[in-house]
Phi, psi and omega in degrees: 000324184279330193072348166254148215285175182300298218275353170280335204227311186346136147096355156255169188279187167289345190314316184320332188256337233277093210265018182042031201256335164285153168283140167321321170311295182318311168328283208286226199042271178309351203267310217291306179320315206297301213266339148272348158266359202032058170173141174189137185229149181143147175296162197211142160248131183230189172257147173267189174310336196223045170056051209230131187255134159231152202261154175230137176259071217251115172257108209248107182245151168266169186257114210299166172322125196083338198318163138283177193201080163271000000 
């Protein structure tokens, strides 16, 4: 869906799909549910590589402190 291969996107943030069609609020919004509920689901449009928009359906849990991070 994005067109880039693992070794492209590893080690980046999510910012790399970020297709500006949400406003900063929906950000603060979604980041404020992430960090008093550790979790928010719901759509998002984000960009693939070769600036092209898809829409996403994405349920985002945060990983308690220690976690692995695979």
């Amino acid at each position: 869906v994005t067109g880039y291969e693992a070794s492209e996107v590893i080690g980046k943030t999510p910012r790399l799909w970020r297709s500006d069609k949400q406003d900063p609020l929906f950000y603060k919004d979604m980041f404020g549910q992430l960090n008093s509920q550790g979790h928010w689901s719901g759509e998002l449009w984000n960009r693939n590589k070769h600036g092209g928009l898809f829409l996403e359906a994405l349920e985002i849990r945060s990983l308690p402190p220690g976690s692995p991070q695979n």
